[in-house]
N, C-alpha and C positions, 0 to 999 in steps of 0.2 A: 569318523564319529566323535575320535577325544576334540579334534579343532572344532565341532559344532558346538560340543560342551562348553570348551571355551568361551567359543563364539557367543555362547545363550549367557553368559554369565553372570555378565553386566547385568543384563534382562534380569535374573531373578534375584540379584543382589539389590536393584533398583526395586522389583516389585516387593521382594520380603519385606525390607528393613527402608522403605519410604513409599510408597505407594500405599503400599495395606495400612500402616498407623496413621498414613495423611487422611487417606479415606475410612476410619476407623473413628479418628479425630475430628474429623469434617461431621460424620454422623451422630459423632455425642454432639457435638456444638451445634448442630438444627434441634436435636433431642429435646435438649435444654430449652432451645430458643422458644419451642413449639409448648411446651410444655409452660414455660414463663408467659407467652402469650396466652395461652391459654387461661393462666391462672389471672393476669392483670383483665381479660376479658371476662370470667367469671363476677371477680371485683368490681366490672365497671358495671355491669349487669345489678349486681346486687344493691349496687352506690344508687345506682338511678331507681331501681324499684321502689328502696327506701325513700329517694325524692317523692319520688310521684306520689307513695303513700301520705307523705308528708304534705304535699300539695293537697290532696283529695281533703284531708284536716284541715290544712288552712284556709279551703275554702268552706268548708261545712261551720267553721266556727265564724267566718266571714257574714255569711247568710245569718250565722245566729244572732249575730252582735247588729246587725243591719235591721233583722226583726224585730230582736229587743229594742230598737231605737224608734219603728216605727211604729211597736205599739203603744211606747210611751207617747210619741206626738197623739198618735190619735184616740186613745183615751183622756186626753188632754185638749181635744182641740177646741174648747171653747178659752185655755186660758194663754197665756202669752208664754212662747217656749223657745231658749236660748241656750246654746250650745257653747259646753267649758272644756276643758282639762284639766283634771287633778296633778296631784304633785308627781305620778306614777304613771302620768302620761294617757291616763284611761277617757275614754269620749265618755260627759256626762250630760245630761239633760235638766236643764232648770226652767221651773214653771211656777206661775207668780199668778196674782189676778189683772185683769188688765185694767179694771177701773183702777186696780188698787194694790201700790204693787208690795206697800207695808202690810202683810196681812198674814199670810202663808205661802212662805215661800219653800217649793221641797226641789230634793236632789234623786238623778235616778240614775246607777249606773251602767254603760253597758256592759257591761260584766255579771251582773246579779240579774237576779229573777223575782225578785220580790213585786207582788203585783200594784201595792202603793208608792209607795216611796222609800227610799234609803236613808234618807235624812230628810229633818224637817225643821224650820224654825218658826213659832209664831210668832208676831208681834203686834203692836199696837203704839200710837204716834200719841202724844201728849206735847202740843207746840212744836218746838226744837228737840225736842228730848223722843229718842227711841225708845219703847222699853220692849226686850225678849220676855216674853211671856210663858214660851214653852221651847225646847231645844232635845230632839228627839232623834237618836240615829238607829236603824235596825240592824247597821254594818259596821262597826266601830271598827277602826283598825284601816278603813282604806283611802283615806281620804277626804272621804263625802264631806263630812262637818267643816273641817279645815275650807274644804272648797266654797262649799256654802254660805258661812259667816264671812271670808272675802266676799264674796258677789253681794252681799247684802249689804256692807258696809263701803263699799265701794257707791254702792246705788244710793245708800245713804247721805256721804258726803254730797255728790249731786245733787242731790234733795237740796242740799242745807241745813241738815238735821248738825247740832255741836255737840250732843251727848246719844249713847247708847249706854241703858243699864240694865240690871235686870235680878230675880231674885234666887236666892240658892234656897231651896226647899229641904228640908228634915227627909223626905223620901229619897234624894238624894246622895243622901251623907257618907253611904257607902260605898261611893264611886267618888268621893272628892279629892283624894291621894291622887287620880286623873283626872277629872273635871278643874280642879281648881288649876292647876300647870295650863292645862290644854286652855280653859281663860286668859290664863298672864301671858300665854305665847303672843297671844293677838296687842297684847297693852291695856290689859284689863286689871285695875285693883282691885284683889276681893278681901271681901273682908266677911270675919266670922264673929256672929256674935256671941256673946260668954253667955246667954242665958238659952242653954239649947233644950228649954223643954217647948221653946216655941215652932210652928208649924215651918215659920223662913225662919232661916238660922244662917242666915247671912247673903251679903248684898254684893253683884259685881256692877262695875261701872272703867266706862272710857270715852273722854274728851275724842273728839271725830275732827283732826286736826285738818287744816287745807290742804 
């Protein structure tokens, strides 16, 4: 019996003190494993729900912005309509008259919902010489006007027109800390006159160089 004890010795010196901690060890390390899969599956789970909510958006606002552009064309479609980009990257809609394209010209963006326009410039031709008549935006701040006075003066030089001018009006005056800069951006001289009980209270103008 003691030689069999002997004999087993090994055996339970092998199983106690390396078999059991290997297989102990063995089991926390799937434990983990299973457990860290798990958790990076939860995450990839959650990463993609977030996608796809994200998708479902980017497509509802897709369709919006597509909308908004078609019912600018077609409330528009008797006049001539041309497709821009503002400085922010935004699709805008510009529409002019076709006989005439010096007249009123307005901006629409897709981004807004306004059912006229966003901007607007009127004008009127006097030989060579342009003059803005009225310069109107309902969205200050995104663009439109900047985008606008480009395409109009752009159109303009084409023309052949050598001047664009135009008047600053007394109902204006409390925007002219902005108006007047937002002018001289383009290469506009304005000028203010000293007798401001009158209705214009000052004049802008720019040579339309080749």
């Amino acid at each position: 019996m003691i030689v069999l004890y002997i004999l087993l010795l090994p055996y339970y010196v092998l199983s106690y003190f390396i078999l059991k901690p290997l297989a102990r060890f063995i089991l926390r390390n799937e434990i983990k494993y299973d457990k860290e899969l798990l958790e990076q599956t939860r995450q990839l789970k959650s990463r993609l729900h977030g996608e796809n909510e994200q998708l479902k958006e980017d497509v509802i606002e897709f369709n919006r912005r597509l909308d908004r552009i078609k019912y600018i064309i077609t409330q528009n479609k008797d006049k001539t309509c041309e497709i821009s980009l503002t400085e922010k990257g935004e699709i805008v809609v510009i529409t002019y008259d076709r006989n005439n394209v010096f007249d009123y010209i307005k901006i629409f963006g897709e981004n807004s919902n306004h059912p006229y326009y966003d901007c607007q410039v009127a004008l009127h031709t006097f030989g060579n010489d342009l003059k803005i008549v009225d310069f109107s935006s309902y969205r200050p701040g995104f663009g439109y006007g900047k985008t606008l006075l480009n395409f109009t003066f752009n159109k303009a030089k084409r023309s052949k027109f050598k001047r664009v001018y135009g008047d600053l009006s007394y109902m204006d005056k409390g925007g002219f800390n902005r108006l007047v800069p937002f002018y001289e951006s383009f290469g506009f001289t304005c000028t203010l006159f000293e007798d401001t009980n009158q209705t214009i209270i000052g004049k802008i103008e720019m040579d339309l160089a080749e």
